[in-house]
C-alpha positions in Angstrom: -2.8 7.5 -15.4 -6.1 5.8 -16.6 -9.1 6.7 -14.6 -12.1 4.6 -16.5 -15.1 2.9 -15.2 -15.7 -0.3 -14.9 -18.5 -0.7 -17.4 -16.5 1.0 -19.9 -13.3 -1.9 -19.4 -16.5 -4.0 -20.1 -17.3 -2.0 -23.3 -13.9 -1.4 -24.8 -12.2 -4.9 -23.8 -12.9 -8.6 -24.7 -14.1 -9.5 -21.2 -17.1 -11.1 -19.0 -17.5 -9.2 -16.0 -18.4 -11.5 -12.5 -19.1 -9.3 -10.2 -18.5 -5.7 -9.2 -20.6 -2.4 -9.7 -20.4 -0.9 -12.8 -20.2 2.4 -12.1 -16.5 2.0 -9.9 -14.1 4.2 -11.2 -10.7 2.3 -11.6 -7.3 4.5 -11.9 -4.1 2.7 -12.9 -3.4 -0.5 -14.1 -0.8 -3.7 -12.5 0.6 -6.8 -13.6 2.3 -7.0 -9.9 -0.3 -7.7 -6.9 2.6 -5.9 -4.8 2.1 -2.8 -6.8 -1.7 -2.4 -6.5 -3.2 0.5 -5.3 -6.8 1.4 -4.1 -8.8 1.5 -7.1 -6.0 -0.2 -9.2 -6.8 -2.6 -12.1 -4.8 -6.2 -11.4 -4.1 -7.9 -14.4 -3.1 -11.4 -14.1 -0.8 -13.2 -15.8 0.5 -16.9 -15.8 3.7 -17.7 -16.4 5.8 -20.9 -15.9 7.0 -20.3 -12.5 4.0 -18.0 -11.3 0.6 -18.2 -12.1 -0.9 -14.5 -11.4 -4.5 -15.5 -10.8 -3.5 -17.2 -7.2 -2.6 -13.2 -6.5 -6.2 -12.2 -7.1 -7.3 -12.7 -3.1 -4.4 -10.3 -2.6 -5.3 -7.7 -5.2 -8.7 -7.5 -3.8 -7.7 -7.0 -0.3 -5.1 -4.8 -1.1 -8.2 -2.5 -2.9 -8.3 -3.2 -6.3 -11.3 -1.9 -8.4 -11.1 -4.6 -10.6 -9.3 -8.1 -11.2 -8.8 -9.7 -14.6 -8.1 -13.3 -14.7 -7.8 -16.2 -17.0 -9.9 -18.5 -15.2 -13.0 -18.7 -14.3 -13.1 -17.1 -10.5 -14.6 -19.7 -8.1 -17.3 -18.7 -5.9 -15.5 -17.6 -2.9 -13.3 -15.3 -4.7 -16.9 -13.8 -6.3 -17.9 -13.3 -2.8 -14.7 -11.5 -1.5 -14.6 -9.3 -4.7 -17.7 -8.5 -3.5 -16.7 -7.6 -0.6 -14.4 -5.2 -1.3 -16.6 -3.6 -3.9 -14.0 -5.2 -6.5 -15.6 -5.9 -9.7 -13.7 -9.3 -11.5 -13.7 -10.3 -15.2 -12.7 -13.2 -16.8 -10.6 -12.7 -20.3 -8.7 -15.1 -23.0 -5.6 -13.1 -23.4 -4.3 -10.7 -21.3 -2.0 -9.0 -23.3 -5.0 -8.6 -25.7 -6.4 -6.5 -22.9 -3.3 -4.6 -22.3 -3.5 -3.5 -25.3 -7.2 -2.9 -25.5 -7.1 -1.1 -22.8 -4.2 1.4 -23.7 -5.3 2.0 -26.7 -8.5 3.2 -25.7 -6.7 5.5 -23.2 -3.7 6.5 -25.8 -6.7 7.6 -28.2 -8.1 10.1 -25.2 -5.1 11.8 -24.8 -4.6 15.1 -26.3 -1.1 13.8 -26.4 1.1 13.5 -30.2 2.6 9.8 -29.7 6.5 9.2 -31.1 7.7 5.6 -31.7 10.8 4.1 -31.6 12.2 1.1 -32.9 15.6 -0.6 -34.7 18.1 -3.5 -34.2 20.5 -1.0 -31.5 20.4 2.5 -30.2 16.3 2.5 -29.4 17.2 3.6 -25.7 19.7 6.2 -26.8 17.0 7.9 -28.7 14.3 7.3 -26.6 16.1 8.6 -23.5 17.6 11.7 -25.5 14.0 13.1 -27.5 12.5 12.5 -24.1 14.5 15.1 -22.8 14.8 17.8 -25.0 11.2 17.7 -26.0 10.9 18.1 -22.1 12.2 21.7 -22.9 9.3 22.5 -24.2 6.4 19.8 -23.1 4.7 17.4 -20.9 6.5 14.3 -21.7 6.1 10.9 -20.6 8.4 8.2 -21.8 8.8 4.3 -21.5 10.5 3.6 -18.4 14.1 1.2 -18.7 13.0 -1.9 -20.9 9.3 -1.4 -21.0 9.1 -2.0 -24.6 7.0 -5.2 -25.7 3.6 -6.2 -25.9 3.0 -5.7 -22.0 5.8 -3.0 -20.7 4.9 -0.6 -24.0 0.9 -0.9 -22.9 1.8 -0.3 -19.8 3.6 2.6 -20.2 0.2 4.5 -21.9 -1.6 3.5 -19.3 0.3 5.3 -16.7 0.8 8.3 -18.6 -0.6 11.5 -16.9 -3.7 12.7 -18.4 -2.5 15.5 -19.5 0.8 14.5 -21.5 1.4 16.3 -24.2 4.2 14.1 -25.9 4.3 10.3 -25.1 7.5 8.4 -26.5 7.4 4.9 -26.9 9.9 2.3 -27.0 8.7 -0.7 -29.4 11.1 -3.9 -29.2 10.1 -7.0 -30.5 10.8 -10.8 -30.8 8.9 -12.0 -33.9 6.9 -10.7 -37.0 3.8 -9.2 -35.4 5.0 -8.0 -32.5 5.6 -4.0 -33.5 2.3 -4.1 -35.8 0.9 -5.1 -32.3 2.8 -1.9 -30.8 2.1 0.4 -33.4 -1.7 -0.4 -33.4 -2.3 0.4 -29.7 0.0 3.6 -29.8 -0.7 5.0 -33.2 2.4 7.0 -33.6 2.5 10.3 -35.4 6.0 10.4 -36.0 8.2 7.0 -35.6 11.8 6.0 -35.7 13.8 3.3 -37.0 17.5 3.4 -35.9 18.7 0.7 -37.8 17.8 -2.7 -39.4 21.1 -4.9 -37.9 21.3 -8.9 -37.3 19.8 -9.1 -33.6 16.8 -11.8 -33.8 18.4 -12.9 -36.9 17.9 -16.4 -35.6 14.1 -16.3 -35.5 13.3 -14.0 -38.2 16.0 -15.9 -40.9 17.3 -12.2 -43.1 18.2 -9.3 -42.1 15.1 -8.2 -44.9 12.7 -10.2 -42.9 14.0 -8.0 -39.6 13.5 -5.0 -41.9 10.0 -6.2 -42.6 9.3 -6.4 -39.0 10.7 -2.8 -37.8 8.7 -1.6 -40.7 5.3 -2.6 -38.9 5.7 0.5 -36.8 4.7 2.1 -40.1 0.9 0.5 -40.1 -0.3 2.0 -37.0 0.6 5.9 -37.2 -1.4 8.4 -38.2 -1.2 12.2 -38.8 -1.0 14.5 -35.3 -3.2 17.2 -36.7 -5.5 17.2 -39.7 -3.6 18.0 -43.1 -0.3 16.8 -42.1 1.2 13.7 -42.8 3.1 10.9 -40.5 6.9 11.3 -40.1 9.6 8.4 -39.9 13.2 9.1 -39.2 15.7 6.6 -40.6 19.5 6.7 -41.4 20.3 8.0 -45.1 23.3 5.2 -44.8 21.1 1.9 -43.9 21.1 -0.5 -46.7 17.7 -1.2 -46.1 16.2 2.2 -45.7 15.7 2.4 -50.0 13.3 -1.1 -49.0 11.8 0.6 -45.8 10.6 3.9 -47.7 10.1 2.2 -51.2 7.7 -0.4 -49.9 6.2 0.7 -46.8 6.3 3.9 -45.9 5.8 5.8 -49.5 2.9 3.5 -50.2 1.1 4.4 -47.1 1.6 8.0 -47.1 4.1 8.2 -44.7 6.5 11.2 -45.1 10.2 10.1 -44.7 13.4 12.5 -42.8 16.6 10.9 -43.6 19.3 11.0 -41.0 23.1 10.8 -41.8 26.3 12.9 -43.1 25.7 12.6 -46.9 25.1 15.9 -48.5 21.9 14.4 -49.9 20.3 13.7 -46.4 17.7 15.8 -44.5 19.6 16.0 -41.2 23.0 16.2 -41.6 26.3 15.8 -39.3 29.5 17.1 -40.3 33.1 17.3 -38.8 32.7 14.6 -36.3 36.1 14.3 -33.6 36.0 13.0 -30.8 37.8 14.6 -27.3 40.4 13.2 -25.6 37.5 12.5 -22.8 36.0 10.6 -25.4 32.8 13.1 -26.6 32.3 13.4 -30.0 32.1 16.7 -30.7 29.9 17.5 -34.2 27.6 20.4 -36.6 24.6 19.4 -36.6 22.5 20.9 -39.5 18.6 20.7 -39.9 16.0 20.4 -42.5 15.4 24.0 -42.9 19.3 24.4 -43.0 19.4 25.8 -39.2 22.9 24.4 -37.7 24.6 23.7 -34.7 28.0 23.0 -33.1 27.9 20.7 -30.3 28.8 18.0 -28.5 27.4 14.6 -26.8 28.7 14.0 -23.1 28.6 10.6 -24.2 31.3 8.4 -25.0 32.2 7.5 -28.6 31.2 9.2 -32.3 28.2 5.7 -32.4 26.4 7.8 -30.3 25.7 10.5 -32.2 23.4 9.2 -34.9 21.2 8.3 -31.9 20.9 11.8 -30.8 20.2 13.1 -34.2 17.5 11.0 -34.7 16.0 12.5 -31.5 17.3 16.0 -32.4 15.4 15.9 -36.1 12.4 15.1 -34.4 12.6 17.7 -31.3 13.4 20.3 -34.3 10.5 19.6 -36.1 8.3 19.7 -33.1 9.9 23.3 -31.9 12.2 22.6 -29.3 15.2 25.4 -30.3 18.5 24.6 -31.5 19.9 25.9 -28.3 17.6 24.1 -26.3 18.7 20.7 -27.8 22.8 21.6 -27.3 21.9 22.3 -23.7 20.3 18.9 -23.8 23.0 17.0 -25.7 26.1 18.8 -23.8 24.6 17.1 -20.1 23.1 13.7 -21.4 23.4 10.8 -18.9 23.9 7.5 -20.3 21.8 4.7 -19.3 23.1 2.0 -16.9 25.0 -0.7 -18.2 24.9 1.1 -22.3 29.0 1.8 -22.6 28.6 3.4 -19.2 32.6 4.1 -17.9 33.6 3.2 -14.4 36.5 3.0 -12.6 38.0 -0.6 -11.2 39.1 -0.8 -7.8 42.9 -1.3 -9.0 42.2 2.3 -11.0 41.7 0.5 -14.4 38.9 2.6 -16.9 35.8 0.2 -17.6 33.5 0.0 -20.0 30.4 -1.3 -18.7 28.2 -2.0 -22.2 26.8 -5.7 -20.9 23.3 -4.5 -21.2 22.9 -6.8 -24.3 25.0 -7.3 -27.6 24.2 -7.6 -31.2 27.0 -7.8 -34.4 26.4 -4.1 -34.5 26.8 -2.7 -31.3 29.8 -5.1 -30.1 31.4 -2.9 -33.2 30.2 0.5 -32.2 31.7 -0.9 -28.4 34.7 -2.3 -30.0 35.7 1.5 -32.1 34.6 2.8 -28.5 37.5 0.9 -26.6 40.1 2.0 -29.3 38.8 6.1 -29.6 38.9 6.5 -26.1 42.4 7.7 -24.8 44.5 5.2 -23.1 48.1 4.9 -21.8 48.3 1.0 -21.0 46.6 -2.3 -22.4 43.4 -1.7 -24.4 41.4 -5.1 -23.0 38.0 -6.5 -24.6 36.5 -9.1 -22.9 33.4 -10.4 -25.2 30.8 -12.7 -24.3 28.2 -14.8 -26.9 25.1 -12.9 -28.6 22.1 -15.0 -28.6 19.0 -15.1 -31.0 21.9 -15.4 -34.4 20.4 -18.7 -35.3 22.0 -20.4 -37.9 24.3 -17.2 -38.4 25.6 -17.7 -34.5 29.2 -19.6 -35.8 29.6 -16.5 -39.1 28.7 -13.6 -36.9 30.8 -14.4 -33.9 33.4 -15.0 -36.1 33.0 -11.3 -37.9 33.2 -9.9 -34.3 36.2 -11.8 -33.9 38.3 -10.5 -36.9 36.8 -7.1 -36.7 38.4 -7.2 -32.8 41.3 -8.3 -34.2 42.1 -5.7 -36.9 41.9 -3.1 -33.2 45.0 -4.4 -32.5 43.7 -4.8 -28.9 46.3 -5.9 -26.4 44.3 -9.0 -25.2 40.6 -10.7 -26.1 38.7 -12.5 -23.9 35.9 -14.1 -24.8 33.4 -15.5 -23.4 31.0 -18.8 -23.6 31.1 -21.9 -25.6 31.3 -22.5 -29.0 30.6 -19.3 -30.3 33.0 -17.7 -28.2 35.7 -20.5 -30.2 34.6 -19.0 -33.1 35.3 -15.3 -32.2 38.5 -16.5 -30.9 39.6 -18.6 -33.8 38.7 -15.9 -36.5 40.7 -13.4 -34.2 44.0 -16.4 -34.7 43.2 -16.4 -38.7 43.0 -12.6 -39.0 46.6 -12.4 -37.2 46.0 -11.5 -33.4 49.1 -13.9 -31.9 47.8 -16.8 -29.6 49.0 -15.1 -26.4 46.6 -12.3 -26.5 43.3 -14.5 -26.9 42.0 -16.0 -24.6 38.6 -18.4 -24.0 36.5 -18.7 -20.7 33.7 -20.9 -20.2 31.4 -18.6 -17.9 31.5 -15.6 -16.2 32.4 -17.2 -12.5 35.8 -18.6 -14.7 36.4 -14.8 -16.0 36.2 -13.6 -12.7 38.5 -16.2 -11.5 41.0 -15.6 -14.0 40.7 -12.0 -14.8 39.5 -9.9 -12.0 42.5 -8.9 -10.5 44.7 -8.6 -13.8 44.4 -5.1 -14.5 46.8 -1.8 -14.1 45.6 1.7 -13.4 46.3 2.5 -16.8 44.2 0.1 -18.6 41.2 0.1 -20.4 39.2 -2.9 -20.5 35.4 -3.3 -22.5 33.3 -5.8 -21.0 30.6 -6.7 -23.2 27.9 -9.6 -24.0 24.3 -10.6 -24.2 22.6 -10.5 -21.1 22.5 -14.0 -20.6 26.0 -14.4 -20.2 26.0 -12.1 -16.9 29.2 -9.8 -17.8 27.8 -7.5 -15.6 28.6 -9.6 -12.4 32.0 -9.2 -13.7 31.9 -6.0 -13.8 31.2 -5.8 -10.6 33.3 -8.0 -8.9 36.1 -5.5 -10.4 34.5 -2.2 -9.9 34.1 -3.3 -6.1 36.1 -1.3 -3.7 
């Protein structure tokens, strides 16, 4: 983690220090008075429920090195800090400082910096080049959803001092955002999984979203002298021409294209999937190296995810064998199409993490690939952030449920669950095999105790909904 001193927070951040010696070495950094350490740099933040500068007395007395707060500190706080040897600045923006702060560290590492970004599979990827460049490296990697302007920061800052690979989840919300990201970290080799709809509703075009996952492309730079950046995409994105053409060619950025098309870099051939539901694939490389394997994850969607990481790993030298070990004994991420088994014996597939128009159809060929011997169920909640495209894309998920020919559809919410469900009517799915719940307490009323051993049911939604309470509730012995 960060060990710097305090003059030189002073020096590389927009601060005003108050009090405090300059010459205290701080190590780590917190957002959380609960998590501070001695030594540990507080950060506080104010929110609408919690204002994080009424946690400084705590900080202090808990042995902080130093406290940054948006106000200016009132006298008795100086004199505690002084106290405790704790030096306190004053600062305009926190996140700004974040992100001062880590990029000062990320820039001391001796460490080769891999970003990822896209509309889905970011955590697939993450989670999967983590672990096969751990074959061969000191890796650290962004822990769960640490991905936006203060989780990805954070991340750098608790990076060991001597990590040799640090891969970096970059989410975002708004234009900006990964140009933000990308800045601090200054990638060496990025990846953009896909350009899909999610955020749709602020950003207005799916060619606005591809602007803003093209950002990551400002802020990397070559790992050693001589070579160039590297971005991984998918040779079958309709917006990866627009990516390459006006972003990454222009700024130098080298290009690995990701996909089964003969012309792509990384290629995957003869994809089936087992009857336990792995997709089982050849792999073959850049330099034409190739590899049968398999993903001990569920569904063939997963494997462009693991390629992207694979393509990377390769290039970095982790062996082709070392990457099948890696693939053959992943472990999915809580909550991502994550199977479990119902108290009533019933297969469920937990994907309520989140939901975009994209993933609810990789989760929807999921549900009908898998092997199942009584009613294939999906029960869908509302996606958020669609905007004006909430009442068309609900309705696409809709009529792509029902060409599955599932045996029922639930959905989930208001009126854009009506809209999945009337688009499922038009598209032929008869009347008493849809079905509409207001809220998740109402699906758990109705449908928790509906299902046979045999079934398999697909719970999925954005988070807000709560489908995972549901799940729950039915998983519970």
């Amino acid at each position: 983690m960060i060990e710097i001193a305090v003059k030189d927070i002073e020096r590389v951040c927009d601060v005003q220090r108050k009090s405090g010696d300059e010459n205290r070495i701080c190590k780590g950094c917190v957002i959380d008075s609960r998590q501070v350490q001695p030594d540990s740099i507080f950060v506080a933040f104010s929110g609408e429920r919690v204002d994080g500068n009424s946690f400084a007395p705590a900080a202090i007395e808990a042995g902080a090195g130093a406290v940054v707060l948006t106000i200016e500190p009132a006298s008795d706080l100086i004199d505690l800090a002084n106290e405790h040897g704790c030096a306190l600045f004053t600062c305009e923006d926190p996140m700004e400082f974040l992100l001062s702060l880590a990029h000062h560290y990320r820039m001391g590492l001796n460490a080769t910096v891999i970003g990822v970004t896209g509309s889905i599979g970011k955590t697939t990827t993450k989670d999967s080049l983590a672990k096969m460049l751990a074959c061969r490296y000191r890796v650290h990697v962004t822990s769960g959803n640490f991905n936006n302007l203060i989780g990805m920061p954070l991340t750098i800052l608790a990076a060991p001092a001597d990590t040799e690979m640090l891969v970096l989840e970059m989410g975002m919300n708004a234009t900006g955002e990964i140009a933000r990201l990308t800045a601090c970290a200054r990638p060496a080799y990025a990846v953009i999984t896909k350009v899909g709809t999610s955020h749709i509703g602020m950003l207005g075009s799916r060619e606005n979203i591809a602007r803003a996952k093209a950002e990551i492309i400002s802020g990397m730079m070559p790992a050693r002298e001589g070579e160039k950046p590297l971005l991984v995409m998918n040779g079958e994105d309709d917006f990866t021409p627009f990516i390459r053409e006006g972003f990454a060619d222009p700024a130098g950025v080298d290009v690995l294209l990701c996909g089964s098309a003969a012309s792509d870099d990384v290629r995957v051939s003869d994809v089936r999937v087992s009857d336990e539901g792995q997709p089982y694939f050849t792999l073959t490389f850049a330099d034409d190296t190739s590899l049968d394997t398999h993903v001990a994850l569920p569904g063939a969607q997963a494997v462009i995810n693991v390629v992207y990481a694979a393509s990377i790993a390769h290039r970095l030298g982790v062996s082709a064998k070392e990457i099948d070990s890696v693939l053959t004994s992943l472990q999915i991420t809580g909550r991502r199409q994550e199977v479990r088994r119902a108290a009533c014996g019933a297969r469920v597939i937990d994907d309520t993490y989140n939901a975009a128009p994209e993933s609810m159809a990789a989760a929807l060929d999921l549900l009908c690939s898998l092997p199942c011997e009584g009613a294939r169920i999906a029960i869908l909640g509302e996606m958020g952030e669609l905007g004006d495209d909430t009442e068309r894309l609900h309705a696409l998920t809709g009529a792509y449920a029902a060409a599955k020919k599932l045996s029922t559809l639930v959905c989930v919410g208001g009126e854009a669950a009506a809209a999945m469900a009337a688009a499922a009517k038009l598209m032929g799915m008869p009347d008493d095999q849809i079905f509409i719940v207001s809220d998740t307490d109402q699906l758990i009323e109705r449908f928790s105790s509906s299902f046979c051993a045999s079934d398999l049911v697909l719970a999925k939604g954005s988070r807000a909904v709560g489908l995972d309470r549901f799940v729950e509730e039915v998983c519970a012995c």
